[in-house]
C-alpha positions as a LaTeX table, in Angstrom:
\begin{tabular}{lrrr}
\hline
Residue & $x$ (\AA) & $y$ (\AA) & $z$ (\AA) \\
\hline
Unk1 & $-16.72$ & 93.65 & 60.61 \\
Unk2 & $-20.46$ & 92.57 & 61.86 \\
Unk3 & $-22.34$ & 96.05 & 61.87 \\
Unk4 & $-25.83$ & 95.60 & 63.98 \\
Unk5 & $-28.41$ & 98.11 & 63.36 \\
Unk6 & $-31.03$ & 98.42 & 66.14 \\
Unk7 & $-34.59$ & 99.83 & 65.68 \\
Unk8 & $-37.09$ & 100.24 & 68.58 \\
Unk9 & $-40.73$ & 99.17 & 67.93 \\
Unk10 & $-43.19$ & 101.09 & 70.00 \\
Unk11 & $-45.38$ & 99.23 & 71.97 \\
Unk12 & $-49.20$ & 98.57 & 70.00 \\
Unk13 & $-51.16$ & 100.92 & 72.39 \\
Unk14 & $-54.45$ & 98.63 & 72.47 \\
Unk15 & $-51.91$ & 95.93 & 73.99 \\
Unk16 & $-50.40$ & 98.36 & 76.51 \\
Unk17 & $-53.91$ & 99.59 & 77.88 \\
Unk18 & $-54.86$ & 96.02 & 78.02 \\
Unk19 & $-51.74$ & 95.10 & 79.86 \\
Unk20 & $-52.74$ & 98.14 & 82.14 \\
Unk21 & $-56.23$ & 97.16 & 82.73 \\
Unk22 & $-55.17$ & 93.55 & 84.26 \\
Unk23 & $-52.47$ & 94.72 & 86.38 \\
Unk24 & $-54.57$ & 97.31 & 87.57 \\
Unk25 & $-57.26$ & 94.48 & 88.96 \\
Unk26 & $-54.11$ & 92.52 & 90.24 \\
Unk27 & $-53.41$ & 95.52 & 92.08 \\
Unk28 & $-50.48$ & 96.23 & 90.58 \\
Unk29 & $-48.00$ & 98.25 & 88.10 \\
Unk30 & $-46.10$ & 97.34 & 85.33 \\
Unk31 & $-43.03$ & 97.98 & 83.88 \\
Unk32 & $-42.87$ & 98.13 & 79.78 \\
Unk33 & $-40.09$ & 97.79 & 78.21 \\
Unk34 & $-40.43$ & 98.15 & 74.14 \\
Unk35 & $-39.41$ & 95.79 & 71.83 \\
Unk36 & $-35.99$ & 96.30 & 68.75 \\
Unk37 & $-35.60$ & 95.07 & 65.43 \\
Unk38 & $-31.87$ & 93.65 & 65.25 \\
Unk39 & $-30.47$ & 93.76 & 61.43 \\
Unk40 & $-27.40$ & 92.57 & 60.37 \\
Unk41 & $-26.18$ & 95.00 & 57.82 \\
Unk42 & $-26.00$ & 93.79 & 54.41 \\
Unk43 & $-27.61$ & 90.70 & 55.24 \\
Unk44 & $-31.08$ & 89.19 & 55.28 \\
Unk45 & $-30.69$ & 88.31 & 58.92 \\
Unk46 & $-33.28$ & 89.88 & 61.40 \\
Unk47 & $-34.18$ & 89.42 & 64.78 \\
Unk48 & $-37.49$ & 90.84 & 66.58 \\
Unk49 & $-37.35$ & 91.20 & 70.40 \\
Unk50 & $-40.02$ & 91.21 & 72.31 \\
Unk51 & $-41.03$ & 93.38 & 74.95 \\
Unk52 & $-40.76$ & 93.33 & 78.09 \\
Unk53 & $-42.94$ & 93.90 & 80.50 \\
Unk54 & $-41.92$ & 93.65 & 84.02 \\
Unk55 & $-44.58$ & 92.66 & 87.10 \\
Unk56 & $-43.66$ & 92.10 & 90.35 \\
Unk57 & $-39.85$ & 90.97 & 89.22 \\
Unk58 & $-41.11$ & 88.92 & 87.02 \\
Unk59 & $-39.76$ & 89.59 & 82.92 \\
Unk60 & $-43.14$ & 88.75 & 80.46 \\
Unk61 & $-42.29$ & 88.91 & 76.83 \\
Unk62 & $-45.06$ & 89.89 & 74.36 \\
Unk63 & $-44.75$ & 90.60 & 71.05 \\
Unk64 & $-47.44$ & 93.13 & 69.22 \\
Unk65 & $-50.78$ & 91.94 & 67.85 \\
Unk66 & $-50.20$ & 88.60 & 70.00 \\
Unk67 & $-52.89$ & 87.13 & 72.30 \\
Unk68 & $-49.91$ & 85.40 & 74.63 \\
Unk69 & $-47.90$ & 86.48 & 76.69 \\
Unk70 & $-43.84$ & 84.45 & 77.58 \\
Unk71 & $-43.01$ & 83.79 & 81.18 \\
Unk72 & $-39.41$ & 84.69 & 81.38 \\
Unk73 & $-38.46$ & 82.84 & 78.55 \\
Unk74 & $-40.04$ & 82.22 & 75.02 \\
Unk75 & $-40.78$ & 78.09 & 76.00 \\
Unk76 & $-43.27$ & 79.52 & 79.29 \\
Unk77 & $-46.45$ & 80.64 & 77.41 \\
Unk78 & $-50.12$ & 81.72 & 78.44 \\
Unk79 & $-52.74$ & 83.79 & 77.27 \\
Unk80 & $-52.97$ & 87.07 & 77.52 \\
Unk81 & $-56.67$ & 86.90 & 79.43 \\
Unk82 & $-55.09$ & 84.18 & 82.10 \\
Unk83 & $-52.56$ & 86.95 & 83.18 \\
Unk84 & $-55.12$ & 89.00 & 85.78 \\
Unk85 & $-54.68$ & 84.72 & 87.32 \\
Unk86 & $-50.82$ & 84.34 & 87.08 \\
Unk87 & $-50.30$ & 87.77 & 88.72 \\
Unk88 & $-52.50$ & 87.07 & 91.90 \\
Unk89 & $-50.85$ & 83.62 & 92.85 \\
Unk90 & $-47.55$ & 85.51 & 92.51 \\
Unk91 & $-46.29$ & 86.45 & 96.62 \\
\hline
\end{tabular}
């Protein structure tokens, strides 16, 4: 039998006040979801999800001491300081 073991990783709090700072300009408020480590018991198999942050319906992944940010999936990329500019041409 598989046996999963799941660890949360708190959010870096420099990247959570940053994330707060440019959705407060945007006008406004996210949703954060933190991250888990996924470990397959007596294995070397490990998986790191991201977090999520959720703005206006819209999932961002971000992992900690990262300058991008993942549009919905981990293909969609941009930088963390274009984000204030994705937000604002969102409806």
């Amino acid at each position: 039998m598989v046996n999963i073991i799941k660890e949360e990783i708190p959010i870096e709090e420099s990247l959570k006040k940053k994330l707060e700072f440019i959705c407060e300009f945007a006008k406004t408020t996210p949703t954060i979801i933190n991250g888990n480590i996924r470990k397959i018991d007596k294995t070397n198999l490990t998986y790191i999800e991201p977090h999520r942050i959720i703005i206006k319906g819209i999932n961002f992944l971000v992992f900690n001491y990262s300058n991008e940010i993942f549009i919905e999936n981990l293909s969609n990329k941009i930088k963390l300081s274009d984000l204030e500019d994705y937000i604002k041409t969102l409806v």
